[in-house]
SEMAR-659668 format. One record per atom (N, C-alpha, C): residue in one letter; z, x, y. Coordinates in steps of 0.1 Angstrom, whole numbers. Layout:
REM residues N
rest,pz,px,py
a,Z,X,Y
...
END
This chain:
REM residues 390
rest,pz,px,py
x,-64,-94,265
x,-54,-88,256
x,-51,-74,261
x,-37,-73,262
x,-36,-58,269
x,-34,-47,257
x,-26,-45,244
x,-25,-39,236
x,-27,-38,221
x,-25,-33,212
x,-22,-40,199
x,-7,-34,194
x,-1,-45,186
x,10,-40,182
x,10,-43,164
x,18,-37,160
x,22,-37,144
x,19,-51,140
x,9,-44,128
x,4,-56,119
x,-9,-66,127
x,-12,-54,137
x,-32,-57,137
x,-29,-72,150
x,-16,-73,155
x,-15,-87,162
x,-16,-80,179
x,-26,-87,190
x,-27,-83,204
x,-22,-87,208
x,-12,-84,218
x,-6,-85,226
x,-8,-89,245
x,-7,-102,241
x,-8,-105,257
x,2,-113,268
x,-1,-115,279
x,7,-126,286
x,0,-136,291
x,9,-146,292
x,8,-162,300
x,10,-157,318
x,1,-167,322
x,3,-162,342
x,14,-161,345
x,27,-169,337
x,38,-173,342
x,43,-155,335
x,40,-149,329
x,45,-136,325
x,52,-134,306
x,47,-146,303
x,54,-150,291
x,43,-139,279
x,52,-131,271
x,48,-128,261
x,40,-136,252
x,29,-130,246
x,19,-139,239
x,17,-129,222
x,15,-134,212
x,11,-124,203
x,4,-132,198
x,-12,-126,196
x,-22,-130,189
x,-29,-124,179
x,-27,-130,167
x,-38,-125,155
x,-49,-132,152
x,-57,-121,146
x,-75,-128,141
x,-78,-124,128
x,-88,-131,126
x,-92,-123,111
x,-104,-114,114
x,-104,-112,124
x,-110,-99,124
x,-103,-87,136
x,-107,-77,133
x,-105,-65,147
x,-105,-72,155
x,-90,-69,168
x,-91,-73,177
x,-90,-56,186
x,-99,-56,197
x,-96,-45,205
x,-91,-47,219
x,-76,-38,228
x,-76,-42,240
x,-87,-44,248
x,-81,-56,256
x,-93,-57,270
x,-102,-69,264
x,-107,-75,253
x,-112,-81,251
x,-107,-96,254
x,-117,-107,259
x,-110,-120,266
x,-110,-130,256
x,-102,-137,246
x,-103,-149,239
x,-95,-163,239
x,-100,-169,226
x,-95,-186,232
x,-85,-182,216
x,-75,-190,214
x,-66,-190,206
x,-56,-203,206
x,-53,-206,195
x,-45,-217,191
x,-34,-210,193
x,-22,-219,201
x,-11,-213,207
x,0,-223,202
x,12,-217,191
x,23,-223,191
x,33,-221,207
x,41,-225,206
x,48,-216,216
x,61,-218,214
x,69,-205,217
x,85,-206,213
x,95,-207,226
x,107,-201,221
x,113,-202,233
x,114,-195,243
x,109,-182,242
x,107,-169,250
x,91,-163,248
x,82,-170,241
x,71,-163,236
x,63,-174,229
x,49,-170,231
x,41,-179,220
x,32,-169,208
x,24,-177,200
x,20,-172,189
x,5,-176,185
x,-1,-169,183
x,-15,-180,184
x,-26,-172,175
x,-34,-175,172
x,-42,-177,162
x,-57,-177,173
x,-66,-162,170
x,-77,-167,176
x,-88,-170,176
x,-97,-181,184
x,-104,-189,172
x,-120,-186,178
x,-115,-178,192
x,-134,-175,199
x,-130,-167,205
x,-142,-158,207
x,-141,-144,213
x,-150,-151,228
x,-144,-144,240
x,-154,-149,250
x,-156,-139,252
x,-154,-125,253
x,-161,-111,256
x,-156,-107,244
x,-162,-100,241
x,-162,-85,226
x,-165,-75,233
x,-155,-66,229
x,-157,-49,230
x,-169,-42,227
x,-174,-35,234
x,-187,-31,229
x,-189,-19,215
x,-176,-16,211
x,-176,-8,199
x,-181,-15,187
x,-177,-26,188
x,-176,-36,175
x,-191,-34,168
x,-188,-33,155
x,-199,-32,148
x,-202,-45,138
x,-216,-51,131
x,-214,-62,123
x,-203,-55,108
x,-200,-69,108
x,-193,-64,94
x,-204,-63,82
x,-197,-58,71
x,-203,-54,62
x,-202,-67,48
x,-192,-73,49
x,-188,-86,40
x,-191,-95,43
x,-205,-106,40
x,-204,-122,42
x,-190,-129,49
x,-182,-129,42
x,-170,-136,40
x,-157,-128,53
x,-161,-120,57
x,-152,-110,67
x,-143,-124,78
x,-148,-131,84
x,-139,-141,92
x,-131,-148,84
x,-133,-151,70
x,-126,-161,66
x,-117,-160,56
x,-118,-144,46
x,-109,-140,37
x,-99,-137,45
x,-88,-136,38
x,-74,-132,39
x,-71,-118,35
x,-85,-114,28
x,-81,-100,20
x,-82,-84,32
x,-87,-85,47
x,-92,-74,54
x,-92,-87,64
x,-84,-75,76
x,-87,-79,88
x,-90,-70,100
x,-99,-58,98
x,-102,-49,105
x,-123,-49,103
x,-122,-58,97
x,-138,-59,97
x,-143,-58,114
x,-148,-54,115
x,-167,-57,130
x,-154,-41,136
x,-144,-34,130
x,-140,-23,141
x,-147,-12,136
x,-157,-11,128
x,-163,3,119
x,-158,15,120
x,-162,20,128
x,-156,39,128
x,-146,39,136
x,-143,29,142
x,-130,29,152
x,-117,21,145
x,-119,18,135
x,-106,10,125
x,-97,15,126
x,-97,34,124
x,-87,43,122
x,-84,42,137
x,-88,43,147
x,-82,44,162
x,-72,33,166
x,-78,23,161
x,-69,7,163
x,-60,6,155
x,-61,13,142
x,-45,12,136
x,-36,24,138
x,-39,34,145
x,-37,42,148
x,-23,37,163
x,-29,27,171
x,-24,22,184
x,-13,12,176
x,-19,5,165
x,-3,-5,162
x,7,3,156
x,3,14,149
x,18,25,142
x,19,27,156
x,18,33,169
x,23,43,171
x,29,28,181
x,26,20,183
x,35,5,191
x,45,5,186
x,44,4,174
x,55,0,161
x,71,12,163
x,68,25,164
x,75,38,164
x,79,39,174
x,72,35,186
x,78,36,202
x,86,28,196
x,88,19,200
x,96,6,201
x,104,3,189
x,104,10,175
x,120,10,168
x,125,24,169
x,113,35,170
x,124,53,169
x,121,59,185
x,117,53,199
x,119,60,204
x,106,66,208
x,102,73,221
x,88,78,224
x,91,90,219
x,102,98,219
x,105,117,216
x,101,116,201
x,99,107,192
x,96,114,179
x,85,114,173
x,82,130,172
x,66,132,170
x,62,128,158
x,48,126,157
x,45,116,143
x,28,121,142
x,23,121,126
x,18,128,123
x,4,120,116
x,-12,112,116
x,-19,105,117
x,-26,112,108
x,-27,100,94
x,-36,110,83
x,-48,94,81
x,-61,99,90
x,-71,85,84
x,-75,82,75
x,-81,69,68
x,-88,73,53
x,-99,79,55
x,-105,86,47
x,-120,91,45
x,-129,73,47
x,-141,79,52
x,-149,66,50
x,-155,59,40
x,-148,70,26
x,-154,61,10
x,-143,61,3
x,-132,62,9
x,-122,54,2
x,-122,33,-5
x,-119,33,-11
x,-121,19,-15
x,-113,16,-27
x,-107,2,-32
x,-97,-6,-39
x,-105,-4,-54
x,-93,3,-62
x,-95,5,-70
x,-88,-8,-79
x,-81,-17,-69
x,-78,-29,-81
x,-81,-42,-67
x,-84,-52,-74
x,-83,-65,-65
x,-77,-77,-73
x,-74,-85,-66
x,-67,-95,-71
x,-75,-112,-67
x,-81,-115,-78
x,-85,-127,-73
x,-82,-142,-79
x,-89,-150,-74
x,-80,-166,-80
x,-90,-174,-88
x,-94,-180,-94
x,-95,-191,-102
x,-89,-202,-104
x,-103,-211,-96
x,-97,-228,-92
x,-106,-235,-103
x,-107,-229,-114
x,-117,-240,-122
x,-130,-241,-119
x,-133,-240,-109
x,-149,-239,-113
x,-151,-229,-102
x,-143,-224,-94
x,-152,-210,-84
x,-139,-196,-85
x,-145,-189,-79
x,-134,-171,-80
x,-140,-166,-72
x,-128,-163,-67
x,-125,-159,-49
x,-110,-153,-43
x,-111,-148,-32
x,-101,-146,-25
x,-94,-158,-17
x,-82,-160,-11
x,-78,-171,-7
x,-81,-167,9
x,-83,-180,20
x,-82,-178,30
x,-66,-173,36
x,-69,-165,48
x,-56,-162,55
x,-50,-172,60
x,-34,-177,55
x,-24,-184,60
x,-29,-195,49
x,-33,-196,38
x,-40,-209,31
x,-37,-204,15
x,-40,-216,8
x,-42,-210,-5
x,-59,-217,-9
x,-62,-223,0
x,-79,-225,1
x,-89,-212,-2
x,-95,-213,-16
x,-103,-208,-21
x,-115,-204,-13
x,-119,-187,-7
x,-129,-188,-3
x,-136,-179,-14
x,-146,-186,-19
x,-157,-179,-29
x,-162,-167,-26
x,-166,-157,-35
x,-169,-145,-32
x,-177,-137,-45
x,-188,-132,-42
x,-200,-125,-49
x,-198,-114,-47
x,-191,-106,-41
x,-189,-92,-37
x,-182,-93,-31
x,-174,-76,-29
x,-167,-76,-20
x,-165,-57,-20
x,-174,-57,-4
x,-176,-40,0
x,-163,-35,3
x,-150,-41,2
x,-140,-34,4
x,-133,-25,-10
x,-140,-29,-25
x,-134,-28,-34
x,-145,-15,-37
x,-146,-3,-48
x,-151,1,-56
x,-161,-4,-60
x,-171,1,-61
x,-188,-7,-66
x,-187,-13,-78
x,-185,-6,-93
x,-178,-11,-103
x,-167,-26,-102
x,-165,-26,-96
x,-154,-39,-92
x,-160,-45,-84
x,-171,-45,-75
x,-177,-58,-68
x,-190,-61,-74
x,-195,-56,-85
x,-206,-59,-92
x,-196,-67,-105
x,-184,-66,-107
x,-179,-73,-123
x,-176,-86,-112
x,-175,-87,-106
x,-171,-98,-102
x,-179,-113,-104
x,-198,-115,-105
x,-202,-122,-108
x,-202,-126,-123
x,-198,-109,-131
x,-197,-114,-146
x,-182,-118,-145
x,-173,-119,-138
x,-159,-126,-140
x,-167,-142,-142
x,-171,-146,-131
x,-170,-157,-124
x,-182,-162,-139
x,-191,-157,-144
x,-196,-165,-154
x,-189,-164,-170
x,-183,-154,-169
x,-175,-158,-181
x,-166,-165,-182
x,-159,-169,-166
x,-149,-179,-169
x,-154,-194,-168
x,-167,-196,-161
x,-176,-204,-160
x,-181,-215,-175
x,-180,-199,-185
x,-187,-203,-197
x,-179,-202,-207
x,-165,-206,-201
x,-151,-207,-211
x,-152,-196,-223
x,-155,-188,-216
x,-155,-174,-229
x,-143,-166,-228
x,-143,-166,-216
x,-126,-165,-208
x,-116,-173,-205
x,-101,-172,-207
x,-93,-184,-203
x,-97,-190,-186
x,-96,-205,-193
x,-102,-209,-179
x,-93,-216,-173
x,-79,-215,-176
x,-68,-217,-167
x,-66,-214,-152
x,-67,-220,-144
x,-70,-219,-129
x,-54,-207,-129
x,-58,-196,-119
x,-45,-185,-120
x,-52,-175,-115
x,-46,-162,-111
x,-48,-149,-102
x,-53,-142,-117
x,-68,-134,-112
x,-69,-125,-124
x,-74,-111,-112
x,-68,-103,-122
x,-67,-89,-113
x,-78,-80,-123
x,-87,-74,-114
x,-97,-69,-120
x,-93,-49,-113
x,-98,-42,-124
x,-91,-27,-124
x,-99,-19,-129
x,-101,-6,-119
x,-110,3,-125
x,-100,18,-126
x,-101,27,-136
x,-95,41,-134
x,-106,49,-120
x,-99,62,-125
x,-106,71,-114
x,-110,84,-124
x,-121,86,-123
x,-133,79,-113
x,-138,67,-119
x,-139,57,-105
x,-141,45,-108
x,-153,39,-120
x,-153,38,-130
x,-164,38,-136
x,-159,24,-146
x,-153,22,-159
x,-146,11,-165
x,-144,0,-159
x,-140,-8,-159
x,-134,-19,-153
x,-125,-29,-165
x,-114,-35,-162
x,-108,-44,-164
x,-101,-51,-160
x,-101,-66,-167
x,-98,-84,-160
x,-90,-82,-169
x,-77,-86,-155
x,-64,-88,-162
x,-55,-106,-160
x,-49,-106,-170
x,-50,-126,-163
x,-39,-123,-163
x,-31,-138,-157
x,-15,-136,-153
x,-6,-133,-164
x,-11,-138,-178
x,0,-134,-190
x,-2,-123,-192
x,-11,-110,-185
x,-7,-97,-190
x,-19,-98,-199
x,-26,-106,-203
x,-39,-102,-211
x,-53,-93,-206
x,-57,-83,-214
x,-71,-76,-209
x,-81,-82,-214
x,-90,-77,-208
x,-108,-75,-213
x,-113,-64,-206
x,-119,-57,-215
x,-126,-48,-205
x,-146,-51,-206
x,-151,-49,-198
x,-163,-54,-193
x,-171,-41,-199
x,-180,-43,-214
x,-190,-38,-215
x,-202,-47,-212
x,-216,-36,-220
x,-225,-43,-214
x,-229,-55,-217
x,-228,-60,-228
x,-226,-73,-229
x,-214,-83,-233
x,-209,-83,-221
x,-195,-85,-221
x,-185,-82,-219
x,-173,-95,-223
x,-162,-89,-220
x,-155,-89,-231
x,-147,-77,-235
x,-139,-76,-251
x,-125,-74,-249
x,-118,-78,-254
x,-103,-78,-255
x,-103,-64,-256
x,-92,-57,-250
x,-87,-44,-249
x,-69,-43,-247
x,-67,-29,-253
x,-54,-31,-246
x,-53,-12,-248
x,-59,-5,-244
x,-64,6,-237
x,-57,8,-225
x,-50,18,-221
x,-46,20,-206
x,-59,25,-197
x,-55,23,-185
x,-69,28,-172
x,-61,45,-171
x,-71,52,-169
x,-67,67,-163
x,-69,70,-154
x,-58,73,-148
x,-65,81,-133
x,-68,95,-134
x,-77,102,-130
x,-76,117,-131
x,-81,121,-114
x,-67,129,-113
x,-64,131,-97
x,-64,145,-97
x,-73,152,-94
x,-75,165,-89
x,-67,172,-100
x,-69,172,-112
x,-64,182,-118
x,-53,177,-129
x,-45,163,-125
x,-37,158,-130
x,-45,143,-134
x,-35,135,-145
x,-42,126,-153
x,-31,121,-157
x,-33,104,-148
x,-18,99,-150
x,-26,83,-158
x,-17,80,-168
x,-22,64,-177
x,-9,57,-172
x,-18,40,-169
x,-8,32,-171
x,-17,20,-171
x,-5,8,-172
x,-12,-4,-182
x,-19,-11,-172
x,-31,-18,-175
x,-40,-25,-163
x,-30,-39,-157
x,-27,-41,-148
x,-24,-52,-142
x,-12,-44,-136
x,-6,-33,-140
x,7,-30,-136
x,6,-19,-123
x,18,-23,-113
x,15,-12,-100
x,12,0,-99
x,1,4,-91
x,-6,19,-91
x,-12,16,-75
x,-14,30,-73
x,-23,29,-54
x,-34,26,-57
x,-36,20,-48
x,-46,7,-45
x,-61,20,-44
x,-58,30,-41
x,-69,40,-38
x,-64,50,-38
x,-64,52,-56
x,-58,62,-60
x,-63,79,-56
x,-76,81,-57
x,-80,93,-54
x,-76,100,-38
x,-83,89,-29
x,-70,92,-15
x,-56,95,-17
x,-54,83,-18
x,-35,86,-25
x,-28,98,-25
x,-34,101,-38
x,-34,112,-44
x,-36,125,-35
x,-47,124,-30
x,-48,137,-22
x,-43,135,-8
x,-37,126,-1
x,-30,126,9
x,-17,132,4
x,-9,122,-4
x,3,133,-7
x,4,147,-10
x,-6,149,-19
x,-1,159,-25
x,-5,171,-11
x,-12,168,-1
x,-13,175,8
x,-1,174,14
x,6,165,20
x,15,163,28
x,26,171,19
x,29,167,10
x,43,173,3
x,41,188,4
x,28,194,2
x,27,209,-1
x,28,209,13
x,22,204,26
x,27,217,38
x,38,212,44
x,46,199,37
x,60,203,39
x,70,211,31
x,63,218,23
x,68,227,15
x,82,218,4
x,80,211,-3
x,86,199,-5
x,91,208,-22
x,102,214,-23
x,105,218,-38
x,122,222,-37
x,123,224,-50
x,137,225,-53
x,142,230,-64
x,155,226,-68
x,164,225,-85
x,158,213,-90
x,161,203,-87
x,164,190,-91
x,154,180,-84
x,149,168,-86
x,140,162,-81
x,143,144,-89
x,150,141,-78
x,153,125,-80
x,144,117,-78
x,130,111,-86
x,120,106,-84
x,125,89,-87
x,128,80,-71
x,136,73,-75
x,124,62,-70
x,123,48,-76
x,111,41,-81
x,100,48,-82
x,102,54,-92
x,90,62,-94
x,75,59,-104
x,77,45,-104
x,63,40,-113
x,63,53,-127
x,50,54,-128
x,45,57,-138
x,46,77,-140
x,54,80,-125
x,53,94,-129
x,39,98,-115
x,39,88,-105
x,28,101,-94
x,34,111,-87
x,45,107,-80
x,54,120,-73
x,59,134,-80
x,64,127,-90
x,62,139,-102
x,56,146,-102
x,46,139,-109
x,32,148,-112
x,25,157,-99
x,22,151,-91
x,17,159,-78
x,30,171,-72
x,39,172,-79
x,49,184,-75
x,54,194,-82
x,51,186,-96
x,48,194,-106
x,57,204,-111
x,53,223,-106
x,63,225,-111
x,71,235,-102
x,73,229,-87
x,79,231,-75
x,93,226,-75
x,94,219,-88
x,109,219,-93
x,112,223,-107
x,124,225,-110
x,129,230,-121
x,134,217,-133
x,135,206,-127
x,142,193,-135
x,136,184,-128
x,132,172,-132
x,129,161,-128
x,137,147,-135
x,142,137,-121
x,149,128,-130
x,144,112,-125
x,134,109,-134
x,127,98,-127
x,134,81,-134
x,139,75,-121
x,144,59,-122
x,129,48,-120
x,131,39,-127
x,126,31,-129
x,127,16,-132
x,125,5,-128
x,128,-7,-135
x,124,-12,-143
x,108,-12,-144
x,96,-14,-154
x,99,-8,-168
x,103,-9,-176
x,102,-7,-193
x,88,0,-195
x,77,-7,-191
x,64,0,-195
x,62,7,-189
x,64,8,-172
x,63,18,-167
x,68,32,-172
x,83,31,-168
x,91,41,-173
x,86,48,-191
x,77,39,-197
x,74,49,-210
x,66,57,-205
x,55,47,-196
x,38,57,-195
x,43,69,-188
x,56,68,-179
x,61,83,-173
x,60,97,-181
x,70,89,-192
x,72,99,-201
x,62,106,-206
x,57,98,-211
x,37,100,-216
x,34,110,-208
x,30,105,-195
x,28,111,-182
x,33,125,-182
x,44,127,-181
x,50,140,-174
x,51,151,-187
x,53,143,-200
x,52,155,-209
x,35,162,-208
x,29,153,-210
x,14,159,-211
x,8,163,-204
x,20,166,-192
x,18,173,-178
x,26,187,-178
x,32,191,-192
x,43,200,-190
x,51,195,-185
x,57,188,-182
x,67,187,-169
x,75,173,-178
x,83,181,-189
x,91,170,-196
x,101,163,-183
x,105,154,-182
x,118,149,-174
x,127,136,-183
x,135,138,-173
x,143,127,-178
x,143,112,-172
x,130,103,-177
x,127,87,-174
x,135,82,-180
x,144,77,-169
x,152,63,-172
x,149,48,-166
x,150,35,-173
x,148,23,-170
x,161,24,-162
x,163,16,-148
x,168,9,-144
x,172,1,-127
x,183,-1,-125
x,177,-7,-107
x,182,6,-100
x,174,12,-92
x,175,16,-84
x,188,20,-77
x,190,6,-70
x,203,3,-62
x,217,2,-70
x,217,2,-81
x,230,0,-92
x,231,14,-98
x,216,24,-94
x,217,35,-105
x,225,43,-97
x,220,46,-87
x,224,60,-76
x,241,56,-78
x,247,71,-80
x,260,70,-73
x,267,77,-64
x,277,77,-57
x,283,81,-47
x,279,99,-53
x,278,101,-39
x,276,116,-41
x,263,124,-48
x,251,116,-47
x,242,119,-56
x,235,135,-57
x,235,140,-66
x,227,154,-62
x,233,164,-61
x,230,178,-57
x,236,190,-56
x,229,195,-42
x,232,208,-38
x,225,216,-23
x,211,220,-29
x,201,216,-27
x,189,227,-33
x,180,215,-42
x,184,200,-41
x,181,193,-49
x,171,178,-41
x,166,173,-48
x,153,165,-33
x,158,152,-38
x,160,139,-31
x,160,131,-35
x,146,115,-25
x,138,117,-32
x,123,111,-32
x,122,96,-33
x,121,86,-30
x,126,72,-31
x,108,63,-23
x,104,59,-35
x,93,50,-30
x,97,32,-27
x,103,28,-20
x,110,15,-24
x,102,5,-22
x,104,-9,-29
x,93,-18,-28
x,91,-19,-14
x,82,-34,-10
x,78,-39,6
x,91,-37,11
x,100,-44,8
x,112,-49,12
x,124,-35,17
x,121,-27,13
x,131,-12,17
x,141,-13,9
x,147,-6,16
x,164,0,9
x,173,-12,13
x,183,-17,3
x,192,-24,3
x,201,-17,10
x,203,-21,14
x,219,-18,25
x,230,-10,21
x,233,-16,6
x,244,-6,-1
x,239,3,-7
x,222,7,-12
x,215,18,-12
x,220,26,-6
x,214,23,11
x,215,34,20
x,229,36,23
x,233,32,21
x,250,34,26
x,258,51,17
x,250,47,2
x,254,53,-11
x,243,66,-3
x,235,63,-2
x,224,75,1
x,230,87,15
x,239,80,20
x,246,88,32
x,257,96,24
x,261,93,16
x,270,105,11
x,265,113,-1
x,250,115,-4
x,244,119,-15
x,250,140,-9
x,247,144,-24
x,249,160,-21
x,239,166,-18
x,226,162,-19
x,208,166,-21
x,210,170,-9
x,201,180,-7
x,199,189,7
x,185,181,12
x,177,178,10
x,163,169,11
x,164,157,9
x,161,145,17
x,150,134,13
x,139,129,19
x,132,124,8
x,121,121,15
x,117,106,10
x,115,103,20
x,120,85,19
x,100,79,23
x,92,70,10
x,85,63,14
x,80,53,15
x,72,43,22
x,75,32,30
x,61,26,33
x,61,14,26
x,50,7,26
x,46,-2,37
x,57,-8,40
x,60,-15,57
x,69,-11,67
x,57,-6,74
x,66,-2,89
x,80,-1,95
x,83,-16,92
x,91,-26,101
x,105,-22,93
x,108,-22,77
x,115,-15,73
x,115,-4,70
x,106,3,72
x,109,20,65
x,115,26,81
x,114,21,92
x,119,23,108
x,133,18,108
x,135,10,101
x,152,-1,98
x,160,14,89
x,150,16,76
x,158,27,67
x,165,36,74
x,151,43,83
x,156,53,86
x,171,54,96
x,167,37,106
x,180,42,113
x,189,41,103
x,189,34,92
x,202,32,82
x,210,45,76
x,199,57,74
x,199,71,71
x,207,77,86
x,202,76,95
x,205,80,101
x,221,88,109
x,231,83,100
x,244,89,106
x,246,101,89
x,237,105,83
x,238,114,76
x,227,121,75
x,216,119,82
x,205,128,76
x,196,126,87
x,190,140,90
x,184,142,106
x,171,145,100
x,159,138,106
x,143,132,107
x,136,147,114
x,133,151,99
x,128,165,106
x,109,163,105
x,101,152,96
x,88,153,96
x,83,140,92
x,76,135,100
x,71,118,102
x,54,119,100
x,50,110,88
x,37,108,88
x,31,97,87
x,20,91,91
x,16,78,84
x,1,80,78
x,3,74,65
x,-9,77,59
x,-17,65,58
x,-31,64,65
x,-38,49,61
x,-45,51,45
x,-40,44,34
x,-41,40,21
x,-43,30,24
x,-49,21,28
x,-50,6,31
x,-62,3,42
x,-73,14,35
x,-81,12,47
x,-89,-6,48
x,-97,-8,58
x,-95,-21,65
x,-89,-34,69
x,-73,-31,64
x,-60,-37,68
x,-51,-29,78
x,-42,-40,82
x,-33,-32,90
x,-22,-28,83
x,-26,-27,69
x,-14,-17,61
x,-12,-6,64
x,-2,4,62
x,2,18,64
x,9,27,50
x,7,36,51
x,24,40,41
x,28,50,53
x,39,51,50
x,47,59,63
x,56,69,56
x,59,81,58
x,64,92,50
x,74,102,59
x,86,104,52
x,95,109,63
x,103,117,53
x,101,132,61
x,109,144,53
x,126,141,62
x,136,143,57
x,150,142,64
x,156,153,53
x,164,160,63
x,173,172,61
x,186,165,61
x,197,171,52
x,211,163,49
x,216,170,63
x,224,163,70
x,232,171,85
x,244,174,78
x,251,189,86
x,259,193,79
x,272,187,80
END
């Protein structure tokens, strides 16, 4: 295998010279020799690999039973070198859509970062994560990727739904702890709680809190929040402060519950946070008043809200957008905004590198960072300060 490229897949060739891309469920490192199930296309194949005939000598055991066969982590057996190997697929990923000349900026997780929410399944008589490429139930007792609190509720999930105390409707139940991780709650697909005391589990409808260095953001269990919040949290709020990130006005556009906000606090004079979520957009309000920092949360889409010309000189406009990026007529509208700043962030690579060229014939890429929030996946968040061109 000669490299790794975006999204944790190695990169190799056929004798004949043909492009090869292979993924594993575990760390793959260059140089290492394996056997792999090979589709093959018309210019390239695809494959799946199923034996290691050499391993790198970094590789460490993993720490999960289950690490070859969940779907949930595929950087298991890379230990202290995880950050170096995803470090090689961003910067594959950035060559090859922005170019070698643009500098870029590598923030790793701490080594006790960990998932403050998981998502698991119920097939009626077991609870588990699904295999990768499958919806085949692989069972699971723990899981060292999550918060300790959340890999210890996990056997009480599994017997309370065992002992029909719990809906025992086969379905995704998402289990959730605030910060600092201590509570826990099982959330089922209708949006129902329980929160896990010591004997047992009780219906709740209590929000989870996060409390992030100083700030204290609520919102409803089952509903979107970072996945590792206390990192999160302190990666931005570092990045935004030494990009010196403030203003008049502050267009907090999918802004969940109010974290952009809040971590900027009162580096603006007005805050105007969009939203789609109804529930979301209340806990904002919640959020930002009891933060000082009244603003103006409105429900709605995004892409229908912005209009031509958005903003004034002195004014930031901030945009977290789902996996999928910016719609087209977004960006389009976002080229003629008045905001002197934006700062555009990006959950997958592959589009937040598409955005930017989309940005690009109005607004020049003055500060690039990628933050690993997603430690032992080949997830990223990716963060890009842009100046309006004159």
């Amino acid at each position: 295998m000669d490299r790794l490229a975006w999204g944790g897949r190695g990169v190799a060739h056929e004798a004949n010279g043909r492009l090869l891309l292979l993924e594993a469920p575990l760390a793959l490192f260059p140089g290492e020799v394996v056997e792999a199930k090979v589709v093959w296309k018309a210019r390239h194949g695809e494959g799946r690999v199923t034996r290691w005939l050499t391993r790198d000598p970094r590789r460490t055991a993993a720490e999960c039973p289950v690490a070859g066969t969940c779907g949930g982590c595929e950087l298991w057996e890379a230990g202290r070198h995880a950050p170096d190997l995803k470090r090689q697929m961003v910067a594959d990923l950035l060559r090859r859509q922005l170019g070698e000349a643009v500098p870029w900026d590598w923030h790793p997780a701490p080594s006790d970062a960990r998932r403050h929410r998981i998502q698991l399944h119920w097939d009626g008589s077991a609870l588990g994560y699904f295999r990768r490429h499958s919806h085949a139930l692989v069972p699971v007792a723990t899981c060292p990727a999550a918060a300790e609190p959340l890999s210890l509720a996990i056997p009480r999930l599994q017997e309370a739904l065992a002992a029909r105390i719990l809906p025992t409707r086969p379905g995704r139940w998402e289990l959730s702890t605030g910060t600092p991780a201590e509570e826990v709650l099982a959330t089922d697909e209708r949006g129902r709680t329980w929160r896990l005391e010591p004997d047992g589990w009780h219906r709740s409808d209590a929000p989870l809190a996060q409390r992030l260095g100083g700030l204290t953001l609520r919102h409803e269990p089952g509903a979107f929040f970072q996945v590792s919040p206390p990192w999160a949290a302190q990666a931005f709020r570092e990045l935004l402060e030494s990009w010196d990130v403030k203003g008049r006005t502050l267009y907090d556009l999918y802004g969940g519950v109010g974290l952009f906000s809040a971590l900027l606090g009162k580096r603006f004079d007005r805050r105007v946070l969009v939203e789609s979520g109804e529930a979301a957009v209340a806990w904002a309000r919640r959020n930002l008043e009891a933060l000082g920092l009244p603003s103006d949360c409105q429900v709605g889409d995004v892409g229908a809200w912005v209009p031509e010309g958005l903003g004034e000189p002195g004014d930031v406009v901030l945009l977290d957008p789902p996996r999928a990026g910016l719609e087209p007529a977004l960006a389009e509208r976002l080229c003629a905004a008045r905001a002197s700043t934006l700062v555009l962030v990006g959950c997958d690579g592959a589009a937040f590198c598409r955005d930017l060229k989309r940005l690009g014939p109005a607004w020049d890429l003055e500060k690039l960072a990628v933050l690993d929030l997603f430690p032992l996946t080949s997830h990223v968040e990716c963060v890009a300060l842009l100046a309006r061109r004159p």
